[in-house]
N, C-alpha and C positions, 0 to 999 in steps of 0.2 A: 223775332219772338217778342211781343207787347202782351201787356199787360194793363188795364186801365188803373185809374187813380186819385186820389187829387192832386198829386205831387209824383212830374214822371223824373224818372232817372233815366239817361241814355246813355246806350253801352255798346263799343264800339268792339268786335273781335274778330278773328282773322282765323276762323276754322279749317282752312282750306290752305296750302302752300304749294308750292312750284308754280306760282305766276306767270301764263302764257297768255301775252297782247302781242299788239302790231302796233307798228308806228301809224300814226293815224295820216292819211294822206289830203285830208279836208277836202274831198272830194265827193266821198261819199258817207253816210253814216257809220261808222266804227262798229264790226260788231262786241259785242260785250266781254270781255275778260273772263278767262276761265282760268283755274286752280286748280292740281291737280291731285293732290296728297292729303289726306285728312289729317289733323292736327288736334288730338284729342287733350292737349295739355290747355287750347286756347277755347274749347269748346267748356273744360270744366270748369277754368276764369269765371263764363257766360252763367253757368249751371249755381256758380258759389255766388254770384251776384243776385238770382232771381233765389236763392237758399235766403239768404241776408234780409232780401227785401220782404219776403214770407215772415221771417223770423220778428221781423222789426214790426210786422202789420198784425201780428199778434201780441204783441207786447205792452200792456197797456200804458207803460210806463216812457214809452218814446209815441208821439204824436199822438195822441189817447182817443181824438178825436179828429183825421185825418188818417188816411190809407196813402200807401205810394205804391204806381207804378212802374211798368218799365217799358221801356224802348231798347231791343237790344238786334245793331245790326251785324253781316258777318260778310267784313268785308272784305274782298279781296282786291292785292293792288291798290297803288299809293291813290287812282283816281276815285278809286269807288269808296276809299275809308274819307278823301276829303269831302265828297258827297254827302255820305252819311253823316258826317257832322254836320255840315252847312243844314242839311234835313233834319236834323235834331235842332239846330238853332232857331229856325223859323216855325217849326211845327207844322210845317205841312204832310197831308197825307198821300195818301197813293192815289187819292183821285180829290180832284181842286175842281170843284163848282162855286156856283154863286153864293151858295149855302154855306158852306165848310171851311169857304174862304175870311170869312170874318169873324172863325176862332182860331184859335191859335193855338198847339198846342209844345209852346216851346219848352224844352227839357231843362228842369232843374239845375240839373249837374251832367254831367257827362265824363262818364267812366271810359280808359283806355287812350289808348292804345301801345301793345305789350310794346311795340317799336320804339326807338327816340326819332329817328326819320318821318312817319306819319304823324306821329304825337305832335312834333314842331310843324308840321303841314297843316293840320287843324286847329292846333292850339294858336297862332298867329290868328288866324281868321276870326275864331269864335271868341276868342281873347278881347278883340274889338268890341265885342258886344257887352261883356265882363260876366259873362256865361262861366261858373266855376268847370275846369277841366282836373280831374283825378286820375293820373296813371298808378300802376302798379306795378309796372315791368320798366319806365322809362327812365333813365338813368344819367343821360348825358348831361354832361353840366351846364352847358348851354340852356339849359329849360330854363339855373335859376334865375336866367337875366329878368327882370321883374318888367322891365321896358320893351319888348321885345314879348313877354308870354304875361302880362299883368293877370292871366286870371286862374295860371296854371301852379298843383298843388301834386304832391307824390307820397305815395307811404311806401315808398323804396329810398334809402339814401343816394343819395348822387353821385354820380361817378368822379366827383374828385373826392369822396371820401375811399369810395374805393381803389382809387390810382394809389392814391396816397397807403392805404393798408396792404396792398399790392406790392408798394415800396419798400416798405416796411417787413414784410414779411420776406422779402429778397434778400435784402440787408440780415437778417433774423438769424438765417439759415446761410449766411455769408457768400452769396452767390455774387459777385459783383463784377461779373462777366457777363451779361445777359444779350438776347437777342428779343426782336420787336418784332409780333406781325398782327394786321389789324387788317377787319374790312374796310370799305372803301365808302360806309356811308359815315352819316354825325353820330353815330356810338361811337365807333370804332376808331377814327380820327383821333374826335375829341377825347375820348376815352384814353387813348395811347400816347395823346400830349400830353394830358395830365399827369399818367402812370409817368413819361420819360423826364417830366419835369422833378415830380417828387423824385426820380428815383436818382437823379445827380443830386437832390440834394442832399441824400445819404449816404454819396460818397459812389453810387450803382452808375456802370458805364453798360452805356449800350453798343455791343457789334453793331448792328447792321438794325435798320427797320423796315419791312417789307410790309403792302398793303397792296389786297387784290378783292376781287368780288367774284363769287358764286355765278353772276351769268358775265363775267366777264369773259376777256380774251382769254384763251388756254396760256399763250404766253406769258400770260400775266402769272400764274399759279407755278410753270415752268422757273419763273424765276424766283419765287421765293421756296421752292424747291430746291433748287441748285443753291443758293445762297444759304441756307440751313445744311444740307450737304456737304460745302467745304467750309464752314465757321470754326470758329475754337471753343466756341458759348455750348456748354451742355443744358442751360438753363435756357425757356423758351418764353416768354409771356406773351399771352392770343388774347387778344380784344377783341369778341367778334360774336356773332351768333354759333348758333348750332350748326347753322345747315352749312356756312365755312368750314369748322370744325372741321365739319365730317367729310368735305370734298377734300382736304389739305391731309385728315389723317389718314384716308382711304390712298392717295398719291405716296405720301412718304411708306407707306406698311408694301407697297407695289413695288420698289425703289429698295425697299430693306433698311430704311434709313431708321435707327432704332436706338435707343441708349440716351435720351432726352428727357430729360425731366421738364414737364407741365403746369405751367404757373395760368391757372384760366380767370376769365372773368364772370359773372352771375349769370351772363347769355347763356351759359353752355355747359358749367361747370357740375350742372345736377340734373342733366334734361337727360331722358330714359330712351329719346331717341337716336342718340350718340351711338345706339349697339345696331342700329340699323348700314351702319356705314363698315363693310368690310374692316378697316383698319383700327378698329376702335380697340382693339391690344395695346397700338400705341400709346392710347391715353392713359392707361390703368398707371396709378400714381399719380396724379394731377392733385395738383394741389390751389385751392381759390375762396374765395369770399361768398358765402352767400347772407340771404337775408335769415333772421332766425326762424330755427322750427318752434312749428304752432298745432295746438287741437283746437280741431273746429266741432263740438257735441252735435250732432245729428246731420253733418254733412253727408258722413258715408248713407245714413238710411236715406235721405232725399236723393241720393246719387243711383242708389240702385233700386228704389222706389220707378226712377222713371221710364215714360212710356213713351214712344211715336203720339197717342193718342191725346196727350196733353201739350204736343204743339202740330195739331195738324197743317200749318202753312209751312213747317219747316222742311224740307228737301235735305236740304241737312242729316237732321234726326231719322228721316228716311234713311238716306246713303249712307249715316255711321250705325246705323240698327241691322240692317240688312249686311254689312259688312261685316260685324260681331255675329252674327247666327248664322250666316250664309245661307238667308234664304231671301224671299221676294215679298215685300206689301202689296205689290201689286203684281199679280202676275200678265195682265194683261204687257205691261210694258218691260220687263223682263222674264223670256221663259228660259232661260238658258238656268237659272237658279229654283230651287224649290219652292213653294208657297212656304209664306211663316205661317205657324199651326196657330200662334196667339198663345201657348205657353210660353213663349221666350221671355228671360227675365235676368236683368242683369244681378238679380240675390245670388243666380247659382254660377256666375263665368267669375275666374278669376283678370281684371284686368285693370292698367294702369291706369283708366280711369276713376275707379273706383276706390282705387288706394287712397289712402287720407293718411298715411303713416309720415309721407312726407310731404307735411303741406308749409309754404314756404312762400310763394310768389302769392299762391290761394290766399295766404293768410293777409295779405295787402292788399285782395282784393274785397275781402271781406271787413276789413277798417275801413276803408275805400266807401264802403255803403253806408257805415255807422256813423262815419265822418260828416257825412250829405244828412244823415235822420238826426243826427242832433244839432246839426246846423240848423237845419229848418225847425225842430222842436222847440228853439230856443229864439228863433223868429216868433213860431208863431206865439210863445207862453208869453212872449214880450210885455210891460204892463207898461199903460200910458204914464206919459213921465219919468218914468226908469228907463227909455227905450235911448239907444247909441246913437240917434239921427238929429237932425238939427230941434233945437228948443226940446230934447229930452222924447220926439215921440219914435212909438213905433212902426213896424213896417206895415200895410194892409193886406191880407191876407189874403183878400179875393186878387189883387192885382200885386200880387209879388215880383219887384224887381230882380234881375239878374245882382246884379249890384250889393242889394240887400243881402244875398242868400252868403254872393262874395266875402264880404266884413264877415257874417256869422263864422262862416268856417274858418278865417284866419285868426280867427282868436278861440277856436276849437279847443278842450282839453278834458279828455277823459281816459277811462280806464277801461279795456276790453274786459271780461268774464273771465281770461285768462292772466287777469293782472296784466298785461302790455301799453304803456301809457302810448296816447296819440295824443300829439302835437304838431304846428308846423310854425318856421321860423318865419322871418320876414320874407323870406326866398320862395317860402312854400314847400322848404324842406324838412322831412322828418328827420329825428337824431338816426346819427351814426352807431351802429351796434350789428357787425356782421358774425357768424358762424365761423369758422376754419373749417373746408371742411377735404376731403381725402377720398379720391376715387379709388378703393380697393379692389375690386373685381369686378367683370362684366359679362354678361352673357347673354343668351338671346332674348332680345326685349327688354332686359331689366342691368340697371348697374347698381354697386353696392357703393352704396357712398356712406364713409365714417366722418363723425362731429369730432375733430381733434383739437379744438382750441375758438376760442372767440374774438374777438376785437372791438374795441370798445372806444371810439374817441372820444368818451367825455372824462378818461384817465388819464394821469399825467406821461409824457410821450415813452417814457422808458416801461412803462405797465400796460400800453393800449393793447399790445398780444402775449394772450395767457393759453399757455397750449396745456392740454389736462392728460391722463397716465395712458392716454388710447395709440396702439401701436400703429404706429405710420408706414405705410407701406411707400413706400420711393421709386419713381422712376430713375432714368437717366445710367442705367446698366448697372447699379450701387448695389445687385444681389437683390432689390426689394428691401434692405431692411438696414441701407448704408444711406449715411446723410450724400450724396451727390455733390462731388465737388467741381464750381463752375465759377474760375477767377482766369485774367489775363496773366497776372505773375503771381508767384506766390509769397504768401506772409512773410515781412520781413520780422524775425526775431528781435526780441530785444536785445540791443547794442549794434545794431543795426540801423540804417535809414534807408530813406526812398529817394532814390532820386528819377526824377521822369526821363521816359525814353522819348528820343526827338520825334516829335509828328507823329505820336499816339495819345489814346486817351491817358489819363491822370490814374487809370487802375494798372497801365502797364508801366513797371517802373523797375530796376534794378535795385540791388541790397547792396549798399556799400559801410565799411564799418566807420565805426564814428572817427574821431581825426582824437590824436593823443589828449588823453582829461577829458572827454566829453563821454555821456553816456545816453542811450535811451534805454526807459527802463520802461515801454508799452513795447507791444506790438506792432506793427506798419507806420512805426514812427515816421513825421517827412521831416524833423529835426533834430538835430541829439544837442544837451543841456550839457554847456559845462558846469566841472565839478567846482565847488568851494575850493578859494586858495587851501587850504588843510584838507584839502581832500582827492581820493584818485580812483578809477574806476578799478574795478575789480578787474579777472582774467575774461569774464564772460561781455564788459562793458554796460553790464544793464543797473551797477549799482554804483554808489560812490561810498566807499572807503576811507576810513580816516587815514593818511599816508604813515608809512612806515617809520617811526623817528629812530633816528642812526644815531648812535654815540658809541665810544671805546666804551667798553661793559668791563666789568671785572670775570664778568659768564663767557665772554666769548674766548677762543681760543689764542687769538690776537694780545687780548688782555690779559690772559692769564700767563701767556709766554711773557708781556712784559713786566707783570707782579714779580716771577718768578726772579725773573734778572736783576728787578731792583731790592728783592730781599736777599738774594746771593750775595749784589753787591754790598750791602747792608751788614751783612753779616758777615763775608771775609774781612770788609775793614774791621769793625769788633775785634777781627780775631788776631788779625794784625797787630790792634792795637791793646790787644792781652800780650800777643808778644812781645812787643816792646817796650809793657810795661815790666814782664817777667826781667827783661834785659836791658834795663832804663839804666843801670850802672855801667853797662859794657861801652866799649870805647864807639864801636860801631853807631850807637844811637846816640853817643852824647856829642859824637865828632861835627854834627851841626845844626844844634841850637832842639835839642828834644822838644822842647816846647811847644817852638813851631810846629814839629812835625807830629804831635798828637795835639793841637789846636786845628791842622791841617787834616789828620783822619778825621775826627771830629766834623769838619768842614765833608769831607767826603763821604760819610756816614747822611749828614743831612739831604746833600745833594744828590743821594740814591733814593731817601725817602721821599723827599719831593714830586716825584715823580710819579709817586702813587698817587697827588692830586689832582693828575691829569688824568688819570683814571676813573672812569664811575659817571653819574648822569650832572652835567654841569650845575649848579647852583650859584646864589649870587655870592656865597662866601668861598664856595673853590676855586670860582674865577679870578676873582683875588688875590686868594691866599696861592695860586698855581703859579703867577708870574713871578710874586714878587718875593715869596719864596724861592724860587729859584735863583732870581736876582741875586739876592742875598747873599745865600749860602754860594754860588760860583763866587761870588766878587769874594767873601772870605775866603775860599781855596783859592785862588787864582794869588790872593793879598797872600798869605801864607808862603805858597812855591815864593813870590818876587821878595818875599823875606827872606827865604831861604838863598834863593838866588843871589840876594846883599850881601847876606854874611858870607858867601863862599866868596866875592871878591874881596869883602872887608879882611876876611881872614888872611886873604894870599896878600891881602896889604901888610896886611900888619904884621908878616915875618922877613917884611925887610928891615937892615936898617935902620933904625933911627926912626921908624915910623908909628905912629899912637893913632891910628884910623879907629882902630878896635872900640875907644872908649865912646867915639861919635857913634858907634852903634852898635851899641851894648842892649841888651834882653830890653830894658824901658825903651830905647827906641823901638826894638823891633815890634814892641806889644802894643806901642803907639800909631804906629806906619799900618799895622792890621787894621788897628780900631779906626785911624782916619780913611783909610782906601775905605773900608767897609760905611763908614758913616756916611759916605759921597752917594752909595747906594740906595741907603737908609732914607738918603735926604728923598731923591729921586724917585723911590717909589711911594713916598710918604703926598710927595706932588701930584706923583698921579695917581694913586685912589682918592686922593682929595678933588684934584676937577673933573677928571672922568674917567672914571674906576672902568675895568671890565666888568661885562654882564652876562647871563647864559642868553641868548641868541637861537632863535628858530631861522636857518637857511633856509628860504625855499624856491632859491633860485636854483642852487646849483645842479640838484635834479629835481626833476621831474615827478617823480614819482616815489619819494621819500623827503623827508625833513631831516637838516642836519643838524641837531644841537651841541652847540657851538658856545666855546664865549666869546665874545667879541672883546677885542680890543680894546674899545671905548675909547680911549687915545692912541693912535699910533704912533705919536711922537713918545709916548713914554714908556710905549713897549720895544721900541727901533733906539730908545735911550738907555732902557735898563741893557741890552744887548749888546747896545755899541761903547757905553762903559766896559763892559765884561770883555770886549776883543780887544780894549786898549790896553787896558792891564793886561791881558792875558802878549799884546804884540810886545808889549814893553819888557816883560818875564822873558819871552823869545828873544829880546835882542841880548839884554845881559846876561842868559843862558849862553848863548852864540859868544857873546865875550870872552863868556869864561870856560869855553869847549877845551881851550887845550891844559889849561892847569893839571898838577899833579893827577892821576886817576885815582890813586889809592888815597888821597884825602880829600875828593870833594865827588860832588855828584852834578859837576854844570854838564856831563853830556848828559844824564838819564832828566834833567831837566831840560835839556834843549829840544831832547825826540819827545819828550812828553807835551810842549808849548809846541811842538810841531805837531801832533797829534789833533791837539787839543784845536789847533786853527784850521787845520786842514778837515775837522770837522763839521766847525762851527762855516767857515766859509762856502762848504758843501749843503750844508744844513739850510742858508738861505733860497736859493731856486724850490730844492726838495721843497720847501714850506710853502712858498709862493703856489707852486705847481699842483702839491697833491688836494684830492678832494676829501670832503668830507672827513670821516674820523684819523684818514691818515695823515692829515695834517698832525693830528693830537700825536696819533704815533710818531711821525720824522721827529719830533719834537722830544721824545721820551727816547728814541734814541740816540739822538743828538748828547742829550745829558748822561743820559748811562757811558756812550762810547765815548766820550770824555771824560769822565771821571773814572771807568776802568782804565783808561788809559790813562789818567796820574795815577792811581793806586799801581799798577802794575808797573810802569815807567821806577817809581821812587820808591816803593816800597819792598816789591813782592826782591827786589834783586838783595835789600839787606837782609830780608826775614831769611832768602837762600843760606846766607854767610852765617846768620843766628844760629839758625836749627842746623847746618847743612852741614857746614864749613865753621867750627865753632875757632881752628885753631889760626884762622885768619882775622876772625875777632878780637887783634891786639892793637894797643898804641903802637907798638914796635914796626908791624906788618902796615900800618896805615900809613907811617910818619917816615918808614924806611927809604922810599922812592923820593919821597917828596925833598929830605936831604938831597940827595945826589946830584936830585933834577934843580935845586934852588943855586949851589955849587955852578955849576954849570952857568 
């Protein structure tokens, strides 16, 4: 189809598919290629380029003074499209004489081809010349090599922005189990490298990848058959044309092989001849990129405007006219169909030609034209001296270089009618900005394709797909209207991790929990974080927790039982020591030394409250005041009994004989021997809060999973000091108890002091391991019972057996009853 001009445009298109050649045997002349199917998507391409070039030559505002024609071939077969171009390069016509031969009429630009395979078969060639080359359907990323295609320019993005959106959109909808299949030319290759590069680096592992071709071996198809068949991938990505498509999904629909969710690429993903292919149920739910939709104003009427009789050389327009009405242009050469009456008209057929609802690939081919007329407008408006070429001139307009036209359009920038900016980068590539779009139903001749979201790469990567409120229909057996799920393992939870299974990819991994104090707190974590010293993961692992801090409480049951015992204790002595004051004149309490022995309740009363220091949340003054309080107060009771314990030998001294022991120690001694035993204490813990006091103390060794607050020691020579004072006195009170075990019973009390210093050490002896050994708060505790079951044990040992004779036994409370035995036995 040509068209004259002064500026041609040549257009390369591919009306005709099913490709039927012979190997050439160079023997004889090959005869010519035939095609077998009409292709009326690549036929309207042709139809929207001579619309554009119409639209532009009326327009007075692009070339005002200059018309363009066209040159548009319909090739078929990679031999006849590289023809066609070489033909468009050189300008030759269909008949070369002597005459014809010395113009030239080479093509401006050159529009097409919908392929990435022919586009790079011509574009190499005519590239040479720097002849500008325009596709709109080629896509492989191979074109943008600048070295290799230097004159080649696309208003389609390129297939690594769609591998890449492809990736992305996998990743999106969490599919990270996927399967590969591709044809076997440079789309489909390169295409499916692209997609498998980006899609590991979002983490997307591919099963398997399988690539075959349309006139290939049957084995070929057989096996990515079978390998789709027994996969574990419900998710599929196809890099390929239509007419694969539809041989792969016609085999799997035969086979029943079904429940596959459809990630497509631009090739295929909106073409209306998909419903031509028995199996095209399978496809419904496919999900893919395309280029955005567009209105073209007055496409549709030039589309059904047209007639056989405005391109009478075309065969073409013949065979797709006569095939729409089913009738004959000529009847002489077909009679088997009716004459056309000459009313037929495509105003009144409904057909996929004529739609314009969704124009999309159309719409690239129609920038495509605009591209080439304002390139050359802005050649020809050129002003001398303003002009981009060396010393500032312009291009000559009678003798227009390739070259020239070249530069014009790489620095091309405007705005279509429908607000859509055209540019191209240094590659010759237009920006990235695809559709989402969603095969929901199909039927004869027509499929329904929904716009569910766009893609955008000039947004930052976490915003490039923005899906909007249109309901997605789903393949992959999900009901239709369930997201499809398509992973080798599944999500590990958080407090969980991944760890890889041997000699599979990085998506197949096990869930194992984190190792004690570490947590993760993502999803498919491949590391878990340990927790802060002060910190521990919760029951679920995914959080960290500030750890439990342990102390004896006065709340817990533990501390309340021990309050309890030390207020009892507390308060029987008191009560004791009302009794003995009630009977502070009776013989019983005066028989050895009262004093002592209510300086010694005294001493025992303290040594019960003490105890409540050990109780409650440590501070730096209870640590303190816990040891050395208690220090104290044992060293005066322990000083008291070994007072007591003197006088009961002084006393059995001093009824012999001639003996005066009595007056060596008398009440001033004995109040002295307290106050010095006691001041050796005094000194002792005065030492050591002065160089290193105890402090409250966070354990967080001992477990794991709580904090023990503690006080620490701070010295242990002066905590193993105050202690080991308190068992000397208390071993030394044992021995002169033991002395004095056999004296009179009725006037002294050295046994109820020997079981009580026996008591008292067999505690304190027991009390070391228990300390060493227990954890945490029970330490505090062994500790508080240590001191209770000591000092109930002098209270009860020396006391509770006189208060019996007090209250009990009133009339054994004489001197007579006390001193009666003690006679007999001195006699003796």
């Amino acid at each position: 189809m040509t068209k004259a001009g002064d500026f041609i445009l040549g257009g390369i298109f591919t009306f005709r598919t099913g490709y039927r050649g012979r190997v050439p045997t160079f023997q004889t002349i090959p005869d010519p290629p035939t095609c077998r199917h009409i292709n009326t998507r690549e036929f309207k391409f042709a139809q929207t380029m001579i619309f554009a070039i119409e639209e532009i030559n009326q327009n007075p505002a692009i070339l005002p003074h200059h018309t363009l024609g066209y040159k548009i071939y319909n090739a078929c077969g990679l031999t006849n499209i590289i023809k066609s171009a070489i033909d468009l390069a050189n300008g030759q016509r269909e008949i070369i004489d002597q005459r014809n031969c010395t113009k030239a009429e080479t093509a401006q630009a050159v529009l097409g081809h919908s392929g990435s395979t022919p586009t790079m078969g011509f574009a190499q060639i005519i590239g040479r010349f720097w002849i500008p080359v325009l596709s709109h359907f080629a896509t492989c990323t191979c074109l943008s090599d600048r070295k290799e295609f230097p004159s080649f320019f696309r208003t389609i993005p390129s297939d690594l922005h769609q591998s890449r959106a492809l990736a992305k959109l996998v990743k999106h909808f969490g599919w990270t189990w996927v399967g590969a299949i591709s044809n076997k030319n440079d789309y489909g290759v390169n295409g499916i490298a692209s997609f498998i590069k980006a899609a590991q680096e979002q983490g997307v592992c591919i099963e398997y990848y399988q690539a075959f071709e349309q006139t290939g071996p049957l084995g070929e198809l057989a096996k990515v058959v079978e390998t789709v068949k027994y996969s574990s991938s419900k998710v599929i990505v196809a890099f390929m044309s239509h007419r694969e498509i539809k041989v792969l999904a016609a085999e799997l629909y035969k086979q029943n092989i079904t429940g596959l969710q459809w990630v497509g690429s631009d090739a295929w993903i909106t073409d209306h001849s998909l419903t031509d292919s028995e199996g095209h149920s399978v496809l419904v739910g496919s999900m893919g990129f395309v280029v955005s939709r567009a209105r073209i104003p007055g496409l549709e009427d030039h589309l059904r405007g047209l007639h056989p009789s405005q391109f009478p050389h075309s065969q073409f327009f013949r065979d797709f006219w006569e095939g729409v009405f089913d009738c004959s242009l000529n009847e002489a050469e077909n009679i088997q169909k009716k004459p056309c009456s000459g009313s037929e008209s495509f105003q009144n057929v409904h057909l996929q030609f004529t739609d314009v609802s969704e124009l999309r690939f159309t719409n690239n081919v129609y920038k495509s034209v605009y591209a080439v007329a304002y390139a050359l407008h802005n050649l020809t408006t050129c002003e001398e001296g303003g002009g981009p070429f060396f010393n500032a001139s312009c291009a000559n307009t009678a003798h227009i270089q390739p070259w020239q036209v070249l530069h014009y359009l790489q620095n091309i920038n405007f705005t279509t009618t429908q607000g859509e900016r055209v540019t191209f980068d240094q590659n010759g590539d237009s920006p990235a900005r695809y559709e989402l779009v969603n095969v929901q139903s199909a039927s004869s001749g027509t499929i329904h394709v929904a716009t569910v979201g766009v893609f955008d790469a000039t947004l930052p990567d976490e915003n490039q797909i923005i899906l909007n409120d249109v309901e997605i229909v789903w393949g992959g057996g999900g009901g239709g209207h369930t997201v499809p799920v398509s992973v080798c393992s599944e999500s590990c939870p958080p407090g969980r991790r991944k760890v890889l299974q041997k000699q599979k990819p990085i998506c197949c991994y096990d869930c194992v929990l984190c190792a004690e104090g570490e947590i993760s707190n993502i999803t498919d974590s491949v590391e878990c974080l340990k927790c802060p010293i002060e910190f521990w993961p919760n029951t679920r692992g995914d959080t960290c927790i500030l750890k439990e801090i342990e102390f004896l409480s006065f709340a817990e049951m533990m501390g309340i039982i021990l309050t309890v015992f030390c207020l009892m204790g507390a308060f029987l002595t008191t009560m004791i020591a009302i009794v003995f004051f009630q009977f502070r004149e009776t013989p019983i309490v005066r028989a050895n030394n009262s004093e002592l022995s209510f300086l010694l309740l005294f001493s025992l009363t303290l040594c019960f409250l003490c105890s409540l220091t050990f109780i409650g949340r440590p501070s730096q003054w209870s640590c303190m005041l816990r040891h050395t309080a208690f220090g104290i107060t044992f060293v005066l009771c322990i000083s008291c009994v070994l007072g007591k314990t003197i006088v009961v030998l002084m006393a059995f001294r001093a009824t012999l004989p001639g003996s005066n022991v009595m007056k060596w120690f008398g009440p001033v001694q004995q109040r002295l021997s307290v106050v010095a035993f006691t001041l050796v204490q005094v000194v002792i813990c005065i030492l050591w809060l002065t160089i290193n006091p105890p402090f409250p103390f966070k354990n967080l060794l001992h477990y794991k999973d709580r904090i023990i607050l503690e006080c620490s020691l701070g010295s242990a020579v002066g905590f193993w000091a105050v202690l080991g004072y308190i068992g000397l006195l208390a071993i030394l009170c044992f021995i002169l108890a033991f002395l004095a075990r056999k004296l009179p019973d009725n006037f002294n009390e050295a046994k109820l002091i020997t079981f009580s210093m026996l008591i008292f050490c067999a505690v304190w002896i027991t009390f070391i391991p228990a300390y060493v050994s227990s954890p945490g708060k029970f330490t505090v505790a062994v500790e508080i019972f240590a001191i209770l079951a000591s000092s109930y044990g002098l209270l009860f040992c020396l006391f509770i057996p006189k208060c019996f004779i007090i209250v009990m036994r009133p009339e054994q409370n004489t001197k007579k009853h006390l001193m009666g035995k003690t006679t007999k036995d001195i006699q003796y």
